[in-house]
C-alpha positions in Angstrom: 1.9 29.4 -38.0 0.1 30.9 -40.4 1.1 31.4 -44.1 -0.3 34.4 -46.1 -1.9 33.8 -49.8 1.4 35.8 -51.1 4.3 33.4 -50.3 5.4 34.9 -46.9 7.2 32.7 -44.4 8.0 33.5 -41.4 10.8 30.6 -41.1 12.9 32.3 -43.3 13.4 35.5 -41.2 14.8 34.0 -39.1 17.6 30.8 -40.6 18.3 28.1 -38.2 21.9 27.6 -37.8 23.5 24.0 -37.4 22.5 21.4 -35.9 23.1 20.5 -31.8 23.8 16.8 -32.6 27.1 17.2 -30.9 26.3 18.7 -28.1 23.5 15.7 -27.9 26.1 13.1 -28.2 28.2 14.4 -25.6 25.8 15.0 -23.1 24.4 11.0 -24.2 28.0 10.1 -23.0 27.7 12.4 -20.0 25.3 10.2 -18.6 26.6 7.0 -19.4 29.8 7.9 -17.4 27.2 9.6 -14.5 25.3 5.7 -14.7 28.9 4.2 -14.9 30.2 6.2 -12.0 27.3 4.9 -10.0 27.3 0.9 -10.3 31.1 1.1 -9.6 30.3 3.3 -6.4 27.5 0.7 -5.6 30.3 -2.4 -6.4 32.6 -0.5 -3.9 30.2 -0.1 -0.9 28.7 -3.6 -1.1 32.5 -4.5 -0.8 32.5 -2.3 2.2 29.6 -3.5 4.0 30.6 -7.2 3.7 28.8 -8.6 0.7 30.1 -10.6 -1.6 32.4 -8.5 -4.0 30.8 -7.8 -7.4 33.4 -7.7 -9.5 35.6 -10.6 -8.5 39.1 -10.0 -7.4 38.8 -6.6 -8.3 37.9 -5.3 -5.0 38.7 -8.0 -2.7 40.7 -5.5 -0.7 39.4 -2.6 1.5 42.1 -0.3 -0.4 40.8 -1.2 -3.6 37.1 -0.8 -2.9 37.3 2.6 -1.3 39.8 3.4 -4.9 36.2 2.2 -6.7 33.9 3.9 -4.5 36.1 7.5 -5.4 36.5 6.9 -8.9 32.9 5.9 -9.0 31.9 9.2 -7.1 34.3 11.2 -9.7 32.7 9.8 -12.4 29.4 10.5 -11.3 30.4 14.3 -10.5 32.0 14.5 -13.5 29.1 13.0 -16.0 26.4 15.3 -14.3 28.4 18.4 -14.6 28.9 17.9 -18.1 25.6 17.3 -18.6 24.3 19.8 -17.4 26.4 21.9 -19.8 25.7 20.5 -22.5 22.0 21.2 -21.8 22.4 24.7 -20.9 24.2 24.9 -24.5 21.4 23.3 -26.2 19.1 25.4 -24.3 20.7 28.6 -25.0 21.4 28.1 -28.4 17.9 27.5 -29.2 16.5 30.5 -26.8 18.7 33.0 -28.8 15.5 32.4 -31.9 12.8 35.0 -30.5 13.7 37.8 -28.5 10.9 37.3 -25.7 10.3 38.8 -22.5 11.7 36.4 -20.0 8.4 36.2 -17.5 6.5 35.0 -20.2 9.3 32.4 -21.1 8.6 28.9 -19.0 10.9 28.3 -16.3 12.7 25.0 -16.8 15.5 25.7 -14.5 
């Protein structure tokens, strides 16, 4: 950006508000729970398909490793979806700076 000889910013027209740090840390934890929800669904299949179980007597049952591959399946649902908000947020709160016509706007999603 340019700055002028007589003290003009352009920053200053228009003031940043706070920080998205939160929304950052959530969607961190978001995918943790997404990567979580994917080594238990893995643990519960290889139970399923006659490995050797991962987690010891965890899943030693057929019960109990279809309980692991749901709640791992949940979890992975769950973590994506509120990922994916939390990017939308961050994405929307930062597209509210310029008011630009969308075409010329890149398409992310």
């Amino acid at each position: 950006m340019k700055l002028s000889d007589d003290g003009f910013d352009a920053r200053r027209l228009r003031p940043r508000g706070a920080g998205g740090w939160r929304w950052r840390c959530l969607g961190a934890l978001a995918a943790l729970c997404a990567a979580f929800g994917v080594m238990l669904s893995m643990a519960g299949a290889a139970t399923l398909l006659g490995r050797p179980s991962a987690m010891g007597p965890m899943n030693d049952s057929i019960g109990s490793a279809i309980a692991l591959v749901l709640f791992g399946l949940f979890l992975l649902w769950g973590g994506v979806y509120v990922w994916r908000r939390c990017r939308r947020r961050l994405r929307r709160r930062y597209s509210d700076d310029l008011s630009m016509s969308p075409h010329l706007l890149k398409k992310h999603d």
